[in-house]
N, C-alpha and C positions, 0 to 999 in steps of 0.2 A: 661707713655705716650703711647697711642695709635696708631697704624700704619697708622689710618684716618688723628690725630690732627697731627703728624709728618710729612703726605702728605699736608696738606693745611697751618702748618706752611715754608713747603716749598717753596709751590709755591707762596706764600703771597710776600717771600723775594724775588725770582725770577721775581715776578711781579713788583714789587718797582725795580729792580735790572735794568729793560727791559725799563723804564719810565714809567710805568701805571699810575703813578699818576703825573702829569700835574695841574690841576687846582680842586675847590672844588665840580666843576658839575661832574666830573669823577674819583673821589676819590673812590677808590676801597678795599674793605672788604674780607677776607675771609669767607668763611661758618662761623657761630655760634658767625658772628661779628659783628657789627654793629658800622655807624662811630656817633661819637660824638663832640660837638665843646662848644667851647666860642665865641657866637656871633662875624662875622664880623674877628675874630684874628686867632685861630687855630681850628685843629682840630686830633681825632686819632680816631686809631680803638680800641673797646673795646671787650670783649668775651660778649655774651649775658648774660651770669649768674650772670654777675656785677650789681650790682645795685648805681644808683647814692647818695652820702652824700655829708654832709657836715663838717662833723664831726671828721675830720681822720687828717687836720692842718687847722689851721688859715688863712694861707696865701695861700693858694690853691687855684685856679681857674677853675679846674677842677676835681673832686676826685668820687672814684668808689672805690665798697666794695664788698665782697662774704663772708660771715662772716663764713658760713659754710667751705666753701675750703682755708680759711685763705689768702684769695688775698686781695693786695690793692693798688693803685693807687692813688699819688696826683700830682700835675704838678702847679709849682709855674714859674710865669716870671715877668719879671722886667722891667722898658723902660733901653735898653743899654746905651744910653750913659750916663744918671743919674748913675750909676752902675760902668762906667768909671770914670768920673768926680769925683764922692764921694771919690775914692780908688787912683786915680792919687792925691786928694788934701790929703789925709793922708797919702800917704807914702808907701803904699800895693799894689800897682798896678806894675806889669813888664812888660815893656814897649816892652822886649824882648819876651812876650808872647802874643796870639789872647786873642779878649776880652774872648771867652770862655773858654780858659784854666787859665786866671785869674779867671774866674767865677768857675770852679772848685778848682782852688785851696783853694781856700776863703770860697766858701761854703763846704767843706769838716772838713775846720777849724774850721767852728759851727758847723759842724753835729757830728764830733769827740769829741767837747767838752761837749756833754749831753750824749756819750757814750762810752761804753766800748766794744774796739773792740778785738775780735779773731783772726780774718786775714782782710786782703786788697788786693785784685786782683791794679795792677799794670793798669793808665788808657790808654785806646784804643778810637786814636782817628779815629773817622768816618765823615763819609757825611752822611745826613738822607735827600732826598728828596730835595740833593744842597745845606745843609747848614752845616756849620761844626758841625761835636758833638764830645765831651768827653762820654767816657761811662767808667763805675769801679762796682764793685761788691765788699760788704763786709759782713762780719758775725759777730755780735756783742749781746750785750746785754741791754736795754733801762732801766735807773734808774723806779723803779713800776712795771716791768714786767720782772717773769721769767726765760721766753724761749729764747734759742737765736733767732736771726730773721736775713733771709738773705735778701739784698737789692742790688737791680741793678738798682743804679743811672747813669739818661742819661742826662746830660749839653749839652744842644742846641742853637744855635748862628742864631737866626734870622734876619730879616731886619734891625727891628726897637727895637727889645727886646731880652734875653737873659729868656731861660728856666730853670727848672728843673725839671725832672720828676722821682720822685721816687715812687718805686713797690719795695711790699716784702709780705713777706710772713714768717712763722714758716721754721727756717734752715733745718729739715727734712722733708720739702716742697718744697726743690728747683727744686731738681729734677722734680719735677709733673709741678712746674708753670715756670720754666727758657726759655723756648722758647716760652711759652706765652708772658711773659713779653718784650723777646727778637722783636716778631713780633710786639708789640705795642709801644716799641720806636721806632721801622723804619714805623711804620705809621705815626709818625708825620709829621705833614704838616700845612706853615702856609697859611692862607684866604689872 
């Protein structure tokens, strides 16, 4: 990483840190970013070299590629309380938990079950722009592919919905994209 990209991932978080971002008219980007949205609901900040797909999950609402520098970006959300309701009438909801650390723990429960993991960072929770978030990091390997691949999933607790934003990249990539991806889940913001 860069002495530039390490300067403006700093101040990125410093800026979110100060209140810079308030509303969607003054939603603020660092250099070489550009924000992006889903109509009317959220939005982040992306690195320019992303390019937008659609092709990286099904149930994404938002998804960015660099196929080159092996980044990747998709961001799934749900209306929250369909999300509670479902999980309170089966039995899997704890009631001693926030909706989004049920949303983590449940969704980590499919995502571990279509892989094979190496390690799992322990989750940390956050505020991203006043809303609760889960954040975890793990290293694993996906059935058809390879390489290990590392992933920094961020679970975010909105008004009205419940996120998911997962970025990764090749595990000997983390280093180069980990404060990338760090500075584009504290972008999120919802409209």
């Amino acid at each position: 990483m860069t002495k530039k990209t390490t300067f403006y991932s700093l101040f990125f978080v410093m800026a979110i840190l100060m209140g810079g971002c308030r509303n969607g008219s003054d939603f603020k980007t660092p250099e070489n970013y550009r924000a992006e949205s889903v109509t009317g609901r959220y939005q982040i900040a992306v690195p320019d070299f992303m390019e937008s797909t659609n092709g990286l999950y099904p149930d994404a609402s938002l998804q960015f590629q660099n196929l080159e520098k092996e980044a990747y970006i998709a961001t799934i959300d749900e209306p929250k309380k369909k999300f509670v309701d479902a999980y309170k009438k089966n039995g899997n909801y704890d009631e001693n938990k926030s909706p989004v650390e049920n949303y983590q723990i449940i969704q980590m429960g499919y995502l571990t079950e279509v892989m094979t993991l190496q390690s799992k960072g322990e989750p940390k929770n956050l505020t991203i722009n006043g809303m609760p978030a889960v954040q975890m990091e793990m290293i694993g390997w996906v059935k058809g592919i390879d390489y290990r691949i590392y992933y920094l999933m961020t679970f975010i607790e909105g008004s009205d919905d419940l996120y998911l934003m997962l970025e990764w990249t090749l595990d000997d990539r983390e280093t180069e994209h980990k404060a990338m991806f760090e500075t584009i889940a504290q972008s999120f913001k919802e409209l």
